[in-house]
C-alpha positions as CSV (number, residue, x, y, z in Angstrom):
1,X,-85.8,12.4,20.5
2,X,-86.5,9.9,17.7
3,X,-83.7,7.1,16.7
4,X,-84.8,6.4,12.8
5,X,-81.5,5.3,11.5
6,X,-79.5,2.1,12.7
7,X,-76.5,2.3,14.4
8,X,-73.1,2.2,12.7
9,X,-70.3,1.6,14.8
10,X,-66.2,2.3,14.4
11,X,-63.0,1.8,16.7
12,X,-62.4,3.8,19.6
13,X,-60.0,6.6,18.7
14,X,-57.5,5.4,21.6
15,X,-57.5,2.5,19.5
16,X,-59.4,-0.1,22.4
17,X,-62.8,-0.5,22.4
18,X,-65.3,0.3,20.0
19,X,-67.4,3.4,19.5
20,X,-71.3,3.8,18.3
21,X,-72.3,6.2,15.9
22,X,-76.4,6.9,15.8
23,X,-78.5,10.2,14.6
24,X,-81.8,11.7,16.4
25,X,-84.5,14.1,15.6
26,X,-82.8,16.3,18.6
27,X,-80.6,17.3,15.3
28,X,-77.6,15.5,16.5
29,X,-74.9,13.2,15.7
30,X,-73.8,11.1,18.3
31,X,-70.9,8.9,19.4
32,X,-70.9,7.2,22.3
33,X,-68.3,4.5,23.8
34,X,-70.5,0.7,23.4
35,X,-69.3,-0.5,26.6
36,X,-70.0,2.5,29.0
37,X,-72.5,4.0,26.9
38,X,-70.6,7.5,27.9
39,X,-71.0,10.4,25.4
40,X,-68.1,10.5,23.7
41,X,-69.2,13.6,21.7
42,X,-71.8,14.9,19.7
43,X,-71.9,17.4,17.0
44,X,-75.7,19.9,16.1
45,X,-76.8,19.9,12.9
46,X,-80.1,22.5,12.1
47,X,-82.4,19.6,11.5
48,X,-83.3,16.2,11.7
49,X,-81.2,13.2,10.9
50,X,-82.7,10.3,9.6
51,X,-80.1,7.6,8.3
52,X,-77.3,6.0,9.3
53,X,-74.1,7.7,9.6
54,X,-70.9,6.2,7.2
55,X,-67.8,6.1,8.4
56,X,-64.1,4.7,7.1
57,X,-62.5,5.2,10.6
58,X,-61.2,8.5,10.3
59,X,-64.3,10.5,9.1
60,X,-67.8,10.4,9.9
61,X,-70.6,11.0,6.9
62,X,-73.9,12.2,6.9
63,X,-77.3,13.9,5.9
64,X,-80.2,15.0,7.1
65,X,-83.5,17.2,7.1
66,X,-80.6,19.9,6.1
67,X,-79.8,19.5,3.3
68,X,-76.4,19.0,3.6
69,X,-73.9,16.2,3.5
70,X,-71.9,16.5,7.0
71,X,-68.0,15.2,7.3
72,X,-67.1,14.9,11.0
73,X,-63.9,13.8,12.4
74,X,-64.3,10.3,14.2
75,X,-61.9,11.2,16.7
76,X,-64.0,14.1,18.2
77,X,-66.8,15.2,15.9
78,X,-65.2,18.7,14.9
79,X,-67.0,19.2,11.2
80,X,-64.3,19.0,8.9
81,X,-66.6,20.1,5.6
82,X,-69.8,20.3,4.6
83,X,-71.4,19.8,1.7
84,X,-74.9,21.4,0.6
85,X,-77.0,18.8,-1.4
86,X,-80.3,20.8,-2.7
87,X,-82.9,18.6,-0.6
88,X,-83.3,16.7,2.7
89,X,-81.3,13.3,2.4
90,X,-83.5,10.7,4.4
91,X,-81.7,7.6,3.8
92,X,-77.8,6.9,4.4
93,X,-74.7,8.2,3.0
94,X,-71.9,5.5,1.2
95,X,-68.6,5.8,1.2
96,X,-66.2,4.8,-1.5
97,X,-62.0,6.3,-2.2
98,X,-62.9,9.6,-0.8
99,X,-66.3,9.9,-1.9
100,X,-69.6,9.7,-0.3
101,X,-72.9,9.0,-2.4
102,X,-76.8,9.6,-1.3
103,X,-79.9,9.7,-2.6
104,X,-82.2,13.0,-1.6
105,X,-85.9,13.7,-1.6
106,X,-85.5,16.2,-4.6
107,X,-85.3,13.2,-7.3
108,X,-81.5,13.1,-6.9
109,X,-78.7,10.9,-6.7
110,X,-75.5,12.8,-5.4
111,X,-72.0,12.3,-5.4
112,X,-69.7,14.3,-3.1
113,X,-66.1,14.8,-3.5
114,X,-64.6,14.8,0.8
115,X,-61.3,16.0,-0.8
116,X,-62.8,19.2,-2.2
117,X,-66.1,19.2,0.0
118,X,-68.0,20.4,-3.6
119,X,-70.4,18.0,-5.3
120,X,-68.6,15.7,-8.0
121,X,-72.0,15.1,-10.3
122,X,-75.0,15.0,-9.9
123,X,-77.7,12.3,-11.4
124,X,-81.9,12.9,-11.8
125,X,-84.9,10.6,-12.4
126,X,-86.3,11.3,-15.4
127,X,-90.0,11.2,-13.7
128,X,-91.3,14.3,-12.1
129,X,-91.7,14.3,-8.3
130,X,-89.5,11.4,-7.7
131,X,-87.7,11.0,-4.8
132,X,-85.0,8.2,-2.9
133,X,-85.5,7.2,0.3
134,X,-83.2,4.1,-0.8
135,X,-79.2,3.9,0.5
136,X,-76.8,3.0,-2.6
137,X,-74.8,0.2,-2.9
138,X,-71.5,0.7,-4.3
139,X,-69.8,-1.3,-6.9
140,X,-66.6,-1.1,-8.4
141,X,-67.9,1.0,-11.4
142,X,-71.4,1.4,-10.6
143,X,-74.0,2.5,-8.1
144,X,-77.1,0.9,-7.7
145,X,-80.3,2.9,-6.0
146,X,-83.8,2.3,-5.4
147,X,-86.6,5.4,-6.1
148,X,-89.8,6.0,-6.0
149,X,-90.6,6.4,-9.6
150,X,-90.8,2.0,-8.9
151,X,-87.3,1.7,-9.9
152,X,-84.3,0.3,-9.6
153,X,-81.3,2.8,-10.7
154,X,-77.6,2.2,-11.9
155,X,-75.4,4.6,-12.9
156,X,-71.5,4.8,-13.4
157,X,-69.8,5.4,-10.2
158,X,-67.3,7.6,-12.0
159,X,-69.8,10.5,-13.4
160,X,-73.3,9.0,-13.0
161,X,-74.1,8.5,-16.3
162,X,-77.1,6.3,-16.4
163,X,-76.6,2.7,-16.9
164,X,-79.9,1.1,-17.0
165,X,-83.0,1.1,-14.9
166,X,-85.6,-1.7,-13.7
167,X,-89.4,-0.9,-13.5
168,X,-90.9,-3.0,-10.5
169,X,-94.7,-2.4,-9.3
170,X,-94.5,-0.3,-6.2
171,X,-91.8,2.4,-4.9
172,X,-88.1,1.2,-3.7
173,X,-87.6,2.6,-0.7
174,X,-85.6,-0.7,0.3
175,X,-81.7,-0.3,0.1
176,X,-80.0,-2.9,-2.8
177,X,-77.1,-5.5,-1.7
178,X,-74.3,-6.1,-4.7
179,X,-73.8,-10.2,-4.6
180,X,-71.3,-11.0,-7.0
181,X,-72.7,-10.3,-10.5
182,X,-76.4,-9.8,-8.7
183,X,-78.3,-7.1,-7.5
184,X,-81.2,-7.9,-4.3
185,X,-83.7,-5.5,-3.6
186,X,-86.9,-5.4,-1.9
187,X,-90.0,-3.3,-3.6
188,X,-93.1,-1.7,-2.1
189,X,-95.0,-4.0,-4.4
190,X,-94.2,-7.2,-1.8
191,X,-91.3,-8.6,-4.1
192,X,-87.3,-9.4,-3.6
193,X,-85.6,-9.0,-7.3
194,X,-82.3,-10.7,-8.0
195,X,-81.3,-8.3,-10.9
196,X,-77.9,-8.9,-13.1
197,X,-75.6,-5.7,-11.9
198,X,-74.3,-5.7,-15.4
199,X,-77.7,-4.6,-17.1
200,X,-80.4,-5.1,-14.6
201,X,-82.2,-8.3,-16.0
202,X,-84.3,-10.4,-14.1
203,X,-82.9,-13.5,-13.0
């Protein structure tokens, strides 16, 4: 079916080669060897899958049209934990230390703890009926989201407490880069912003 999400790709688990990791509207998760394009496996989820899939190597991190953040193993896709998020999750997962963070259609940004599969916290946009279609970036104490409330978010990596916020004129569905002391991000209202990661001023 459908391929919405880019490709992400990790080492092969016999340790030569290289492995691609994409998502489909069939549901599924797969991974598949780049130079063959063999099925290497593939694991069923109960809906779609729109982003692309994180991984550090050893695990595999996801959401979808489920509602649920999925941990695979790289090395065969057995599901080592799941984790339910409240809404469908149409962008991609980060990974950061053992955590994975995504943004969900229900107005919230989520962090997941892998190590205890159980949400860590949990952070809302204050405006009704907004949603993230953005990916994080991941800082070394903050995360930094787009919504569609037309804003830029950043909250503390460590309990997502909000840090500030950036009004622009259209939604921020884009996904923000970290350069440095900078934030880039594209909005719906046919601008890039370079923001200051520290407080979210214009530059």
């Amino acid at each position: 079916d459908r391929i919405l999400g880019s490709a992400n790709w990790m080492p092969a688990g016999s340790g030569t080669g290289t492995w691609i990791l994409v998502g489909s509207y069939d549901n599924r998760m797969y991974c598949v060897d780049a130079a063959s394009g063999r099925q290497v496996w593939a694991f069923e989820t109960k809906n779609y899958i729109n982003g692309s899939p994180a991984t550090d190597g050893k695990r595999v991190v996801f959401g979808g049209c489920d509602a649920t953040l999925h941990v695979l193993a790289a090395a065969d896709g057995r599901e080592m934990a799941n984790v339910p998020v409240g809404s469908y999750v149409a962008a991609s997962a980060a990974l950061a230390e053992g955590r994975a963070f995504a943004g969900h259609y229900g107005g919230k940004l989520v962090c997941a703890d892998l190590v205890e599969s159980k949400l860590a916290w949990e952070y809302k946009s204050d405006e009704e009926g907004t949603a993230f279609f953005s990916s994080p970036a991941v800082g070394e104490d903050r995360i930094v989201i787009g919504a569609r409330d037309s804003r830029v978010h950043a909250v503390a990596r460590a309990d997502g407490k909000r840090l500030w916020t950036f009004p622009t004129r259209g939604d921020v569905d884009s996904s923000p880069v970290i350069c440095g002391d900078k934030v880039v991000i594209g909005s719906r209202d046919g601008r890039l912003y370079v923001l200051r990661l520290s407080d979210g001023t214009e530059v």
